[in-house]
MIDREN-782470 format. One line per 2 residues: number of its first residue (from 1); their letters; for each residue x, y, z of C-alpha. Coordinates in steps of 0.5 Angstrom, whole numbers, plus 500, padded with zeros to 3 digits. Example, Ala and Ser with C-alpha at 12.3 -4.5 7.8 and 13.67 -1.06 7.14 Angstrom:
<rs>
1) AS) 525/491/516; 527/498/514
</rs>
This chain:
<rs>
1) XX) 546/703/325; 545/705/333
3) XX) 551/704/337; 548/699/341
5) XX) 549/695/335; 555/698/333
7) XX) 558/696/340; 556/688/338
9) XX) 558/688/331; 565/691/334
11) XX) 566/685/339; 564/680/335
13) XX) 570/682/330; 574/683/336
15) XX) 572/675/338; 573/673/332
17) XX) 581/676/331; 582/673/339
19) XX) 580/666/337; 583/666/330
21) XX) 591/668/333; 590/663/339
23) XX) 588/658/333; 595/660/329
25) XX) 598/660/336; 597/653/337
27) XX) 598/650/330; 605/654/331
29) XX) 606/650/338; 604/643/334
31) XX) 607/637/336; 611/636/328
33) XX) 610/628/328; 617/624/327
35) XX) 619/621/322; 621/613/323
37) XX) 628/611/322; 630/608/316
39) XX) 630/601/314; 635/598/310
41) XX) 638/604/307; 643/603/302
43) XX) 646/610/305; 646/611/313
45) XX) 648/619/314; 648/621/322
47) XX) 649/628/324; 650/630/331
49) XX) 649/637/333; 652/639/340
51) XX) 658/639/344; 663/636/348
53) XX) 659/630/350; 656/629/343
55) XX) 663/629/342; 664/624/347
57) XX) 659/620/346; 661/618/338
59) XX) 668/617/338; 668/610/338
61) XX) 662/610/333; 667/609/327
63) XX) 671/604/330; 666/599/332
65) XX) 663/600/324; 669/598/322
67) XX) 670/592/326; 663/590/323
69) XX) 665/591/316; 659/596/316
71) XX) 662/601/310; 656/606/308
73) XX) 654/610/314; 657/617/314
75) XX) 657/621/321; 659/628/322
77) XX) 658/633/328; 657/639/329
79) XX) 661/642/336; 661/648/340
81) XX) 663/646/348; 658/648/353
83) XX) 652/650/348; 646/649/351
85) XX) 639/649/346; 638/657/348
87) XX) 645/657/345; 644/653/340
89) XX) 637/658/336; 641/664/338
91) XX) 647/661/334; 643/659/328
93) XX) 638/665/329; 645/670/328
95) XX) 648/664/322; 654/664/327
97) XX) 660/660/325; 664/658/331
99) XX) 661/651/329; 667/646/329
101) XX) 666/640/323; 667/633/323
103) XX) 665/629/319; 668/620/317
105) XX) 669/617/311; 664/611/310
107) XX) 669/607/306; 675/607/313
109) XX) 670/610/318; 675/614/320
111) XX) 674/622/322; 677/625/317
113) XX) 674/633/316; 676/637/321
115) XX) 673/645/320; 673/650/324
117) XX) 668/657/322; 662/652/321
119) XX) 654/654/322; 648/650/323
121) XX) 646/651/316; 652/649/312
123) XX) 652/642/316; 644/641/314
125) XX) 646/643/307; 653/639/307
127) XX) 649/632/306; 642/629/305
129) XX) 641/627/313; 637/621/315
131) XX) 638/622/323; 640/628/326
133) XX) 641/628/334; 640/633/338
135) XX) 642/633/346; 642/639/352
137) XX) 648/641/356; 649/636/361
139) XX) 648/641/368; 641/643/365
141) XX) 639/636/362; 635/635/368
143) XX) 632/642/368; 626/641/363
145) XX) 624/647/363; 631/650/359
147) XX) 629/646/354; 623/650/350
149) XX) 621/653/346; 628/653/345
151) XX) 628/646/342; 622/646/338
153) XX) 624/652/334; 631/649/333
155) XX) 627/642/330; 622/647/326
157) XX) 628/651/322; 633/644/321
159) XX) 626/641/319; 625/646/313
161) XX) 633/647/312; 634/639/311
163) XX) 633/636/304; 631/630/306
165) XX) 623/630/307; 624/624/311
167) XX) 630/626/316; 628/623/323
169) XX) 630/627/330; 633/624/335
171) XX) 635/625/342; 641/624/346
173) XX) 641/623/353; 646/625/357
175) XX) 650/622/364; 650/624/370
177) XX) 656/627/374; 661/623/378
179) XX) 661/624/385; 667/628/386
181) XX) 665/633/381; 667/640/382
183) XX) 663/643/377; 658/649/378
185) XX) 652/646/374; 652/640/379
187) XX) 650/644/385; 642/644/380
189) XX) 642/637/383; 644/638/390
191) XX) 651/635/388; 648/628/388
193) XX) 649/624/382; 643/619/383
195) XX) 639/626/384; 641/629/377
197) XX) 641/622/373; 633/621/375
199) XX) 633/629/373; 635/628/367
201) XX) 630/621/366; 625/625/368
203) XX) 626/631/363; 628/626/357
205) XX) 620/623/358; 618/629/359
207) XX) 622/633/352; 619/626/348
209) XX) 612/628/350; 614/635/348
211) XX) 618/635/342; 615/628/339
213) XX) 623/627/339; 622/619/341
215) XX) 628/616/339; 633/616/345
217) XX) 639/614/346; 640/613/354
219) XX) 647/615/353; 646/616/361
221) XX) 642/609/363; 648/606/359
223) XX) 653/609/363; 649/609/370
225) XX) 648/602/369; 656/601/368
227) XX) 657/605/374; 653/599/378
229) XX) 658/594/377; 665/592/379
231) XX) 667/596/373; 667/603/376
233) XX) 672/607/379; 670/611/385
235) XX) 669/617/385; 670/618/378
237) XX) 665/614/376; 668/612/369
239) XX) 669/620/369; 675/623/366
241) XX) 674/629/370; 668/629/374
243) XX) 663/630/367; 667/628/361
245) XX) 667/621/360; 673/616/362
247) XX) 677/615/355; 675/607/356
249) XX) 670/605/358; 665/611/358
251) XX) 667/612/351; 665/605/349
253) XX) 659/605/353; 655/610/350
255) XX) 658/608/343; 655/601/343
257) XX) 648/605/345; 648/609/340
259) XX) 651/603/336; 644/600/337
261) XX) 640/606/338; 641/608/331
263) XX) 645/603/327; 642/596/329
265) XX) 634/598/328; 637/601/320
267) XX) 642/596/319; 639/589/323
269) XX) 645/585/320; 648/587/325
271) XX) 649/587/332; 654/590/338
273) XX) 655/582/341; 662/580/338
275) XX) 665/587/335; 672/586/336
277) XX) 673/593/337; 677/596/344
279) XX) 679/602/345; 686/603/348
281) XX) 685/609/352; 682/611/358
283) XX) 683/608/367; 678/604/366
285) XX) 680/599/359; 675/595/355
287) XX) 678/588/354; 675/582/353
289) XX) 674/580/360; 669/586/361
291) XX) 667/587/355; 661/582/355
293) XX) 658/587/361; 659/593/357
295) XX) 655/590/352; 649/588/357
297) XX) 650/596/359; 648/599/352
299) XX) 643/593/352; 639/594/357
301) XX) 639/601/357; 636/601/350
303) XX) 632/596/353; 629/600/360
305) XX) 632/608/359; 629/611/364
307) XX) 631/606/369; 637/603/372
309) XX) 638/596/371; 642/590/375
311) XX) 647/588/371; 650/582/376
</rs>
């Protein structure tokens, strides 16, 4: 063979391996298509995998179950403060154990297991999960750029450990800070809560088109939202401290959102209007007055996510 043809056959078998990498690149990269959520389970199992504000965010959940006499849906947490989505595949790539646990009883909807020395793993094995939530730290929510390929290795790994081949992934969208926040992360955003809102909208949108993640809890929309009413305590704008929601109010907002994010569309003999629970604590207090606003909040949020509606 002379080594003209030598030289082809050379560069054709070198071609051939280039496109078949490149080929086996893009399946790897693939968008894995969501599973819907379940409809009408005689069992509904929710795990959140995050942080402070997963913590926020869930808190009342429990409560509003109970008063809507809802006694077959299980949610547990999986929390470490802070954790960004690099965090998180660097936990469980190291089967770390610095999770915190907590998990409700379906029958009293109360948070009832609380376990330190937790990793991602043993929560994914603990139950047959139907949902898992999944968020990004709050000062790099509207940093889209943070979030891959961090979050859909994290996807891939929870989708092969799950043993439910249906478990549909979900998405929390976090809120912006209050305008008296003295955070350092709110300085990625000018120190402008309208600024880190549309940042955090925009990145969402942009995570659903790159995840295939399309259920979305506007926990942020809800939240800003309320901000628009005469039930907002400026400067700490339902905060309790600049970022952490307020104990009341904020709290209740974003769990009626989840409320008719994840419960509603599974269990559609219940809604959100007329639950008699109120929480107790916070500055700014749910009662019955207000109650109805905080309603719409949630509603409208999960109506139009991405934006901010008028509520008056």
């Amino acid at each position: 063979m002379s080594h003209m043809k030598k030289f082809l056959l050379l560069l054709c078998l070198t071609l051939s391996v280039v496109a078949c990498s490149k080929e086996d690149s893009n399946k790897e990269e693939a968008i894995i298509v969501n599973n819907p959520l379940p409809k009408e389970p005689q069992e509904l199992k929710i795990l959140a995998i995050g942080n402070s504000f997963t913590e926020d965010a869930t808190q009342y959940l429990p409560s509003i179950l109970s008063a809507a006499h809802i006694k077959n849906v299980t949610i547990a947490r999986l929390l470490n403060g802070g954790l960004s989505l690099e965090n998180h595949w660097n936990y469980y790539s190291g089967d770390s154990t610095s999770y915190f646990y907590q998990k409700t009883n379906p029958e009293t909807n109360m948070w009832y297991k609380v376990e330190s020395g937790y990793s991602i793993s043993k929560a994914i094995a603990d139950e047959k999960w139907d949902i898992i939530v999944l968020q990004q730290v709050s000062y790099l929510a509207g940093k889209y750029e943070s979030y891959q390929p961090h979050l859909n290795k994290i996807r891939k790994a929870l989708l092969q450990l799950s043993t439910n081949s249906k478990v549909c992934f979900a998405w929390q969208m976090t809120w912006a800070y209050a305008k008296n926040c003295t955070q350092a992360g709110f300085a990625n955003y000018n120190n402008d809560q309208l600024t880190m809102y549309k940042a955090i909208a925009n990145a969402t949108q942009l995570m659903k088109k790159g995840s295939g993640i399309d259920v979305i809890i506007p926990s942020g929309t809800a939240l800003q939202n309320l901000r628009n009413t005469t039930l907002n305590d400026d400067p700490y704008d339902l905060t309790r401290d600049g970022y952490h929601s307020d104990l009341g109010a904020g709290r209740y907002v974003e769990a009626c959102t989840w409320f008719l994010t994840l419960i509603k569309p599974c269990l559609s003999a219940y809604n959100i209007e007329g639950n008699t629970f109120r929480p107790t604590d916070g500055k700014v207090l749910v009662n019955n007055n207000n109650v109805q606003l905080i309603w719409k909040a949630a509603q409208k949020a999960v109506q139009n996510p991405y934006e901010i509606s008028d509520l008056n």
